[in-house]
N, C-alpha and C positions, 0 to 999 in steps of 0.2 A: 504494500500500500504506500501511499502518497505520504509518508509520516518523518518527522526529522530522526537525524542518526541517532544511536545507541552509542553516542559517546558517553564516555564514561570519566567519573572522577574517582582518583587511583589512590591507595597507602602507597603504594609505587607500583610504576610496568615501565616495562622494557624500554630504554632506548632506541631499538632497533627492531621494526615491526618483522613478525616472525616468517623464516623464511618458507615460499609455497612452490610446488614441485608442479609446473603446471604441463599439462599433455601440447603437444605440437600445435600450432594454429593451423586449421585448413583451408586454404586460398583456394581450393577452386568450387565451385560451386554443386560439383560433382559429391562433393563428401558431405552433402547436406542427407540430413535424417531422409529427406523426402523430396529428391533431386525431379523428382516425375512433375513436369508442365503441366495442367490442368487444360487439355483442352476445352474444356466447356466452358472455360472462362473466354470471353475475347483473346488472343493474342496481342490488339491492336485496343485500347482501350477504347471506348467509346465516351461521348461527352459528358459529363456527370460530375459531380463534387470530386475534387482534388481528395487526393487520401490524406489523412489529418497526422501530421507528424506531431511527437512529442521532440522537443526538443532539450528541455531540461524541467523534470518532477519536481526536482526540489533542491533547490539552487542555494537553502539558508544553510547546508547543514555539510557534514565531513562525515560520509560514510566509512573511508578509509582513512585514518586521521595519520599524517605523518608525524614523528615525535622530535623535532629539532627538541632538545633543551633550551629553556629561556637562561638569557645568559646573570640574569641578577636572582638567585632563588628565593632570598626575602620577599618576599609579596604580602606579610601578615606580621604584624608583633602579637603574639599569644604567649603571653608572659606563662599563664599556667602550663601549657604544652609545650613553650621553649623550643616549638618548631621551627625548621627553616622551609618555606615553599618554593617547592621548582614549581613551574610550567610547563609541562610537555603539550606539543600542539593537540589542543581538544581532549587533553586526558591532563587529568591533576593530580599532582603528585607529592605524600606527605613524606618528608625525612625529619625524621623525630630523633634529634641531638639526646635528648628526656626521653621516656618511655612515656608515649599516653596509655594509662590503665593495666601497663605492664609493668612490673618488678625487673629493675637494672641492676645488674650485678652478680655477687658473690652471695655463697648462700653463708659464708664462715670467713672472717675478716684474718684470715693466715696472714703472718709476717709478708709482705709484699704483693698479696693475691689480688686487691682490691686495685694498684697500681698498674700490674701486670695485664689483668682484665679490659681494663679500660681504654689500654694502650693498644693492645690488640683491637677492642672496639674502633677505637679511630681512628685503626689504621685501613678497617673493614669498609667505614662509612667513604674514608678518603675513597678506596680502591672504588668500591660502586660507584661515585659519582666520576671516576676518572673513566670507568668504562673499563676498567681492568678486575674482570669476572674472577679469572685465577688466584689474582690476588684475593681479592677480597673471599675466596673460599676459605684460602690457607689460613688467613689471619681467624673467621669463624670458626673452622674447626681447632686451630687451638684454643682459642678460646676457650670452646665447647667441652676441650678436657680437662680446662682445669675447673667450667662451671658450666657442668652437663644440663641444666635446668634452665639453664636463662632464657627467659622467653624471647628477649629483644636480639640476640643471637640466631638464636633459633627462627622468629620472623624474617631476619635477612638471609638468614639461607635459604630462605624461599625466596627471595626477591633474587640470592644469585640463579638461581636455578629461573625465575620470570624472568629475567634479561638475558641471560644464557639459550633459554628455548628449552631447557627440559623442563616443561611442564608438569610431569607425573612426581617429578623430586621436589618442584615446587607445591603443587600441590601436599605431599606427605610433610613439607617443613609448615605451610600454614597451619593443617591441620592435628600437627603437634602444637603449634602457637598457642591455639585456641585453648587447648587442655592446661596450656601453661601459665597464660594470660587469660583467664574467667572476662576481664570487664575490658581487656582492650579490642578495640572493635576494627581496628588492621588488617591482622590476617583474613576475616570474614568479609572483609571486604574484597579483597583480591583473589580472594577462594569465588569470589563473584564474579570477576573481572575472568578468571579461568574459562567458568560455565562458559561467559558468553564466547570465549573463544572456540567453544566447543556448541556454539549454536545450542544452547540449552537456556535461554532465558528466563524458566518459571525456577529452573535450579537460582542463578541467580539473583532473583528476585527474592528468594527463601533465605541464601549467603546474606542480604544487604538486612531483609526484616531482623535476623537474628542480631545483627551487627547495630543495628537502630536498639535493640533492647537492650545494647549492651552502653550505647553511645546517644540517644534521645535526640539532642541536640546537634550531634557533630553535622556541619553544611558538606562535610566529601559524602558520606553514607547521602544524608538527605537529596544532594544533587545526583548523584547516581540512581535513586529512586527515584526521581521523578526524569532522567534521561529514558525509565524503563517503563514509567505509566504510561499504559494503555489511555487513561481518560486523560484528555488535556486539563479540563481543571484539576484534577489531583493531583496535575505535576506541576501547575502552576501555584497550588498551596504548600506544595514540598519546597520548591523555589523561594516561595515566603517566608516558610520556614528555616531553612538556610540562610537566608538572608537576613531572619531576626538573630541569629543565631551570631553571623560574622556580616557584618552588612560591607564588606570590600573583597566578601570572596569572590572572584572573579569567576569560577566554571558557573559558578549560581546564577550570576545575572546573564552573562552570556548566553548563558541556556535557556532560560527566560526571556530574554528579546529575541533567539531565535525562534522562539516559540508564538511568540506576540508576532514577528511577522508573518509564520504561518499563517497565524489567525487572523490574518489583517489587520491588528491592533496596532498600526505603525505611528500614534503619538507614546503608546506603552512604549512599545518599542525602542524607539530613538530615545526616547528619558534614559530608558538603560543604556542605551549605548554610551553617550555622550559620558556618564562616568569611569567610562572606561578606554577612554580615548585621552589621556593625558601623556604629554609628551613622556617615553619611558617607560609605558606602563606596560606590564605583561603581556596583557592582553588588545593592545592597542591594534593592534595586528588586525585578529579578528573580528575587534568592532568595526575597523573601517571597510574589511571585507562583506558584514551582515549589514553595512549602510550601504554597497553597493549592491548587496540586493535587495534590501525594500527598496532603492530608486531603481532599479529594473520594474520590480513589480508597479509601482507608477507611472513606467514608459518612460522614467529619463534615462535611457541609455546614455547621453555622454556621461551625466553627473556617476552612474554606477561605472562606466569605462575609468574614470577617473580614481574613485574609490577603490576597485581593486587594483589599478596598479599600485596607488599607494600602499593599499594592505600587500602586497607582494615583495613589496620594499622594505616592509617596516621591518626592525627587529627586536622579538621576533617577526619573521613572516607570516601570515596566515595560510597555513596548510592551504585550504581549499581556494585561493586566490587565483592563482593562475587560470585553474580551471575556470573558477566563473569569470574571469575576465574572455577566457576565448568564447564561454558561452553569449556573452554581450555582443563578440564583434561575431559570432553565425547572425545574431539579432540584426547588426548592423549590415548582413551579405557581405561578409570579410572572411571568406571559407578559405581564400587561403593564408594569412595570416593566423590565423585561428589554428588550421591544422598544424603550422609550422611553432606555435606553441603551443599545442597536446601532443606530441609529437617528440618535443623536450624534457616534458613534466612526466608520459608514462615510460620515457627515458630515468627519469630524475624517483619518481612513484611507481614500479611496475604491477606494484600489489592495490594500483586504484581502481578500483572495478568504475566506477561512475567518470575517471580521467578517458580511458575506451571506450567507454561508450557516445563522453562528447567526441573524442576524436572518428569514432564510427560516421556520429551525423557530419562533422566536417565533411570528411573523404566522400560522404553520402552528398554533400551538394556541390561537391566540385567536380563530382564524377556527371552531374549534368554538361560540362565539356569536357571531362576527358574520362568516358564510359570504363574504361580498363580500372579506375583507382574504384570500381565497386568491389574488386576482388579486396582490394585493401578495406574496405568499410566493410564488409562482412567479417574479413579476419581482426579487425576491433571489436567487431559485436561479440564475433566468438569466445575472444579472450574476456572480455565483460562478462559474458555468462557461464565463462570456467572459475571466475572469481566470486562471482553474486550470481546464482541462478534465479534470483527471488524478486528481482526489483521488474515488476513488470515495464517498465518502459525499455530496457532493454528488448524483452521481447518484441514488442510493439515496433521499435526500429529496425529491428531485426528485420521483421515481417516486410514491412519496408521493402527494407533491401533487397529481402526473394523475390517483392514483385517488380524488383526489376527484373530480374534475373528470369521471369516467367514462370518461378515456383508458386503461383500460386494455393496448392494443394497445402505446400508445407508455409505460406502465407496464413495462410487460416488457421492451421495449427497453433502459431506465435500469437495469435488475435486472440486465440482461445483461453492461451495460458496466459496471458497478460490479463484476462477478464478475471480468469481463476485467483491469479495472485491481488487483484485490486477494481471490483465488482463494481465499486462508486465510480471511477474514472470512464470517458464518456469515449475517448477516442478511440478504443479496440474495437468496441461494440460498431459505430458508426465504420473505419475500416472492412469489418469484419458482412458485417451487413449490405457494404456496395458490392462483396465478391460473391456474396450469394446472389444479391443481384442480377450482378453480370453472368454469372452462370444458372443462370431462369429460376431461380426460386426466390423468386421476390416474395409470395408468401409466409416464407421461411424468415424473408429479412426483415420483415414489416415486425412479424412476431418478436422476431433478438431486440430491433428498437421499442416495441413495446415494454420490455423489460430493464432495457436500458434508464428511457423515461424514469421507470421507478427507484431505477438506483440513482440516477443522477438527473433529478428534476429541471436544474437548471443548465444544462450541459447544450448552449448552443448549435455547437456542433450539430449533434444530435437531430436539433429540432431542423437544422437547415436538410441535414440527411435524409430524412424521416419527409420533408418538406418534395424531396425530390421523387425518391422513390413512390409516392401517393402520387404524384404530377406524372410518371410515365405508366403509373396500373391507370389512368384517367380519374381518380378519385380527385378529383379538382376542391372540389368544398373542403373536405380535409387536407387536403395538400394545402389551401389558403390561409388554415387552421397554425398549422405549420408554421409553416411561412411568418403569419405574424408571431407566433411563440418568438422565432429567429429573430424578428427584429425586436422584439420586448430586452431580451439577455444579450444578443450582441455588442461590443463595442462599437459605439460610432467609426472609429475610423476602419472597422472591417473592411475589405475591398468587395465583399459583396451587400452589404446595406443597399447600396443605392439601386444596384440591379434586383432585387427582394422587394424592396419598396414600391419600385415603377410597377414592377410584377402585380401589384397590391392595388395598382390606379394613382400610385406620386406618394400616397397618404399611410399607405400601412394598416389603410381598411378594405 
């Protein structure tokens, strides 16, 4: 569905997002699931509504969030937790100098032991934030023998084991943590942060509750539950919460004006933002990346063209910058500017499922003159849906794609699975509905828009599709029905208002 990412705010994760072993990409169109033309389709399309591309779902959020470290970690004075705050892009990250809710130390104050321990401690803490794994093993497991029980040891050996990529050692260090440390809410949290690496989300939503009963107030739990509610308002009251909580945590408000632009909430929105945009600041990055998408979403492309170069600049950078910057100039017909920076970025991110998928639609509207680079837009699409099978506009582009390619059979297919993964969205359906069409079962397609309607009542599209299809069965009265639904929801500066209109007698009656 159409929903913002599952970023997450972290006790700590990895540096360095984990590495994926991805199968060959397939450029010819031969290697498609369902390579057979549909001949009952046209060949030659016939006149009729353009197929309705998606171009970008959801433009506020970082599905694949890359982790530059912010270069100042201080972000917070928390005198009681005596924390230091990193920033990683779109993930938050506690390093706790102090143990919150865990016991630091020695369980027996031996001539030197307390010295000794501690040394080793810092030198653990150094080695992680150096990115030197090995190190900071060594230094834990000594630790470890002269004080087998320390939970705050014990927690970072799971954090070596999260930055490292063995997961499964990390996991058995959290969940020793937890045994160790009853009330620090750390390891339960990242034992969260696991789940969703492993596509298990109600797992981690169960990590985070438990971690809340342990920590009520902490804003990292609170903003990570509500990164994972289902209802917008309950994650806009967790967001509150966090925010009552430490009102300059940055993932909190962040995540909350992206959340406000979803909703269209855009004076919410930009309140939040604006405090987060001070020269320096952690997150300056991605406020001025999420102000260049609510000015997308109000049609100022330059103003948003402008915003994300600067969030691509700042430092830190915002993750998803670039991206939405190329996505602005497809807006602008700068396909190939745009391709030649996604191009760079899934050079730069190759684990971004939504960076190939915008580069699929570039290669997808440049191949309008030069037809060969569709072989290329399909092998973006591909690779998109080796990384993310789930985000249905990938399908949906995908689909696209085959009809150029004259697959329509496995066109329909992608239509089908994009409705499957996101029912509300109005463009599958309307595609999906011209090809039954065009292949005589307009009956068929009348009914898919009927259902359509119910999921996505105000869905345009839709209406103008729905509009056409009753105008070539001769149902003219309903077809007019139509027709005026389209001009009620359309934007004015649609390119077809004006022809719907005349259609209508000038008046739209």
């Amino acid at each position: 569905s159409n929903r913002r990412a599952e970023t997450t705010v972290a006790a700590e994760d990895p540096q360095t997002p984990p590495q994926m072993t991805l199968p060959g990409d397939a450029t010819d169109p031969a290697s498609d699931p369902d390579p057979v033309a549909d001949p009952a389709a046209d060949p030659e399309p016939e006149a009729g509504p353009d197929p309705v591309p998606v171009v970008d779902p959801d433009p506020a959020v970082d599905p694949d969030p890359a982790v530059d470290p912010d270069p100042d970690p201080r972000l917070a004075a928390d005198a009681a937790a005596a924390a230091d705050r990193l920033a990683l892009d779109a993930l938050r990250v506690l390093v706790s100098e102090a143990q919150t809710g865990a016991k630091v130390g020695v369980e027996e104050d031996a001539p030197g032991l307390v010295a000794a321990v501690e040394s080793l401690r810092a030198d653990a803490i150094q080695a992680l934030r150096a990115g030197d794994y090995a190190g900071a093993k060594a230094a834990l497991q000594a630790l470890l023998e002269k004080s087998p029980n320390d939970p705050d040891a014990t927690f970072r050996m799971g954090l070596v084991g999260h930055y490292a990529g063995d997961l499964d050692a990390a996991e058995a260090s959290y969940q020793r943590a937890t045994e160790l440390a009853p009330d620090d809410p750390r390891p339960l949290n990242n034992l969260a942060l696991l789940a969703l690496r492993r596509n298990d989300p109600d797992a981690a939503r169960k990590h985070l509750a438990a971690a809340r009963s342990r920590a009520p107030t902490d804003p990292d739990v609170l903003t990570n539950l509500a990164r994972l509610a289902e209802d917008p308002e309950q994650a806009l009251a967790l967001y509150a919460e966090a925010l009552d909580a430490r009102p300059d945590h940055g993932p909190a408000r962040l995540g909350r004006a992206q959340l406000r632009v979803e909703r269209g909430d855009f004076p919410g929105a930009h309140g939040d933002l604006q405090v987060l945009l001070a020269e320096g600041a952690p997150y300056r990055g991605q406020a001025l990346d999420t102000l260049g998408v609510l000015a997308r979403r109000q049609g100022d492309l330059a103003g948003a063209e402008s915003m994300h170069r600067e969030a691509a600049a700042a430092d830190p950078p915002a993750p998803e910058a670039r991206t939405n910057l190329a996505l602005v100039l497809l807006d602008q017909r700068k396909a190939g500017e745009a391709a030649k920076l996604l191009e760079a970025e899934v050079a730069r991110r190759p684990e971004s499922a939504r960076t190939w998928l915008a580069l699929g639609i570039a290669r997808t509207q440049l191949a309008q003159d030069s037809p060969p680079l569709l072989y290329e837009a399909k092998a973006a699409y591909e690779r998109s849906l080796e990384l993310d099978d789930a985000n249905w506009a990938t399908h949906h582009n995908y689909a696209l794609c085959a009809e150029r390619f004259g697959n329509y059979l496995f066109a329909m297919q992608q239509y089908e699975r994009a409705i499957e993964l996101a029912p509300a969205q109005g463009a599958p359906y309307a595609n999906l509905a011209r090809l039954l069409q065009r292949g005589g079962k307009a009956d068929k397609a009348l009914s898919l828009l009927e259902v359509a309607s119910e999921q996505a009542p105000d869905d345009y599209e839709l209406a103008y599709q729905r509009a056409y299809l009753l105008a070539e069965e001769g149902r003219n009265i309903e077809a007019r029905d139509s027709l005026r639904r389209f001009l009620e929801l359309a934007p004015p500066d649609d390119p077809r208002v004006p022809e719907a209109s005349k259609g209508l007698g000038g008046s739209g009656g």
